[in-house]
C-alpha positions, 0 to 999 in steps of 0.5 A: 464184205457186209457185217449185219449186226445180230440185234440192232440189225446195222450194217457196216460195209467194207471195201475189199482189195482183190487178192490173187489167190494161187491156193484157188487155182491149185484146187480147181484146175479145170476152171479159168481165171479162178485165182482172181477170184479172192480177197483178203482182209483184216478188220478193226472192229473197234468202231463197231458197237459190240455183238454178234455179226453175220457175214455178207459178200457182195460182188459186182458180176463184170459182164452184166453189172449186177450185185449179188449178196451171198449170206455165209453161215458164219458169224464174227464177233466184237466183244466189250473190251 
């Protein structure tokens, strides 16, 4: 997971341990292999400046090695106190 913070623009990355995720399977059960495909997290935030951050993902494709970044469309934010 990558956070880009809205005005300074840093980026803080963190390492996600895999999460088997039945619910996944459930929902697509013409796919293979899709409850391996999940994450699960919780952040401290109390080492990151305050503000808006907009949240990445990147993942390693196992078969060819490349990265992808995907942008979501949703925001977490570290307030002042």
């Amino acid at each position: 997971m990558i956070l880009c913070h809205e005005e300074s623009k840093l980026y803080y990355q963190f390492m996600l341990p895999v999460c088997y995720r039945p619910d996944i399977d459930k929902n697509l059960p013409d796919q293979k292999n899709v409850a391996l495909a999940g994450f699960c997290c919780f952040l401290d935030l109390r080492d990151l400046q305050p503000g808006r951050y907009k949240i990445s993902i990147m993942v390693k494709d196992k078969i060819s090695g490349q990265y992808i970044l995907r942008k979501t469309e949703r925001w977490i934010e570290r307030n002042t106190f």
